[in-house]
N, C-alpha and C positions, 0 to 999 in steps of 0.2 A: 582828588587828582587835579581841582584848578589851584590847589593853592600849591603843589608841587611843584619845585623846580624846570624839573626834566617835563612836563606835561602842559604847566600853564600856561603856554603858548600856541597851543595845540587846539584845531577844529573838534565840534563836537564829532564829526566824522570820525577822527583818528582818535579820538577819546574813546568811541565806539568800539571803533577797532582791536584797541588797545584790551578792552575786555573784552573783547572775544577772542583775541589770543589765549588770554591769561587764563582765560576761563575752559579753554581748550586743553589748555595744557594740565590746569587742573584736576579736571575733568577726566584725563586718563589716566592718572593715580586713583581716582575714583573706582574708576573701570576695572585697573588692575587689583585695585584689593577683595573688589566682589568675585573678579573671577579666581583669583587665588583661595579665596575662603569656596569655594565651589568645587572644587579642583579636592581642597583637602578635606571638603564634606564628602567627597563620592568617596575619596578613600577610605574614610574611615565608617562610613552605612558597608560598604562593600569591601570587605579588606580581604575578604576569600575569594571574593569572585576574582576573573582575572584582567584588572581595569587595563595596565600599560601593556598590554600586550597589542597592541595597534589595531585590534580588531575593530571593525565597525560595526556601534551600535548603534542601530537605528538611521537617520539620517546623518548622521554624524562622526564623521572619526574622531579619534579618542583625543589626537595630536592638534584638535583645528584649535582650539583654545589658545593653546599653545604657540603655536604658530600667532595668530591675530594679534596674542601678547608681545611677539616679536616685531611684528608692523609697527605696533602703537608705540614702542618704545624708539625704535629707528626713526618714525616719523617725527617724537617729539625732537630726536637731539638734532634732527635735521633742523626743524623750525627756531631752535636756541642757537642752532651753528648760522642761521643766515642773520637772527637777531646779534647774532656779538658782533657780524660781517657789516652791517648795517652803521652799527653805533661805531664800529672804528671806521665807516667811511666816515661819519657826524665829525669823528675827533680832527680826522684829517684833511674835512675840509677847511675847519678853523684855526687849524691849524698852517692849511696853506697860504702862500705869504703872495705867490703870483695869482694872475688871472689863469695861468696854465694851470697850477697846481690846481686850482680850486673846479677848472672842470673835467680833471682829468678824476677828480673826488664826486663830481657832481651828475658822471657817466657811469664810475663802479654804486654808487647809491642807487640811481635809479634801477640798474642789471641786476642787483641785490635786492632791491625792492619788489620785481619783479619773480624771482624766485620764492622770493619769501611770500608771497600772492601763492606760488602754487605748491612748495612744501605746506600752507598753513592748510592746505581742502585734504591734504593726506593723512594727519589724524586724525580730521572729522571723517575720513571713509573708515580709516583702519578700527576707528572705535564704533563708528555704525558696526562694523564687521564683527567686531568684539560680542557687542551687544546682542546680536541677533543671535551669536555663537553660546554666548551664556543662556539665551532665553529658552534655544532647544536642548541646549544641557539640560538645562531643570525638570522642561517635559520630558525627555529620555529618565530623569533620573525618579521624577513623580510615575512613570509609567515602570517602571524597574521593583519601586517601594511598592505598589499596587500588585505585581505580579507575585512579589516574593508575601505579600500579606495572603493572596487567593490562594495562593500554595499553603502557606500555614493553615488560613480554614480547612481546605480540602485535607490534610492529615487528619485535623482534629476530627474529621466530620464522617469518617473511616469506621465501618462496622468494626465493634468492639469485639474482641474474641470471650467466647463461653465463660474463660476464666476471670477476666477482667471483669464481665458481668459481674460473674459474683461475687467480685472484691470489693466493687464498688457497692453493691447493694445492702453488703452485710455492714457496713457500716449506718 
């Protein structure tokens, strides 16, 4: 990044910055492919049971996932929409040829910069949120696989009838 263009200019602060946007942004494609591979794991352990019908299991509705995926994704193109709002005040302040122009560029930058300060804490909650939604998935879903395996014991574990005895003995 120091030997780039667009960046060698730039404080270690905003060099900083600069990755932990990226990293932000990153970071919820991350999110969203665990929770999607999540999502089509429960469907397919459980394809009989009945997942989308919006009941609540456990502490959790079915839809929060969902939902949070929805957050994370609005949050991010908000933080891309104030980042392109940004870079065209960048163009047109250099673009401006008066002392007007360039602070009429140098007042929508700052307002913009501002904004983009608090679109950028809304993925980092929307994916907090994600996170925490995936993690009681899993217990919900470990706790689900648990039940339906103590069910299976308890069949097997089922006084045999008379005749089964002695099917199984004669061999």
């Amino acid at each position: 990044m120091a030997k780039s263009l667009k960046t060698s200019h730039c404080s270690k602060t905003t060099i900083a910055g600069i990755i932990d946007v990226a990293w932000t942004l990153r970071k919820t494609s991350l999110i969203e492919g665990e929770a999607r591979k999540l999502i089509e794991d429960e469907k397919e352990l459980f394809a009989k049971d009945d997942i989308e019908s919006g009941s609540k299991l456990g502490q959790q509705k079915s839809d929060t996932i969902r939902k949070n995926l929805e957050r994370m994704a609005a949050a991010h193109l908000a933080v891309e929409s104030h980042d392109a709002d940004i870079q065209a005040c960048q163009k047109e302040f250099k673009k401006g040829k008066s002392i007007k122009d360039k602070n009429s560029s140098t007042l929508k930058y700052k307002r913009e910069k501002v904004l983009m300060g608090g679109a950028h804490t809304e993925p980092k909650r929307a994916q907090d949120a994600t996170t925490k939604s995936i993690k009681t998935k899993c217990q919900q879903l470990e706790i689900r696989l648990s039940v339906r395996k103590d069910d299976s014991e308890i069949e097997t574990e089922q006084p045999l009838s008379p005749e089964v005895k002695r099917k199984k003995y004669r061999l």
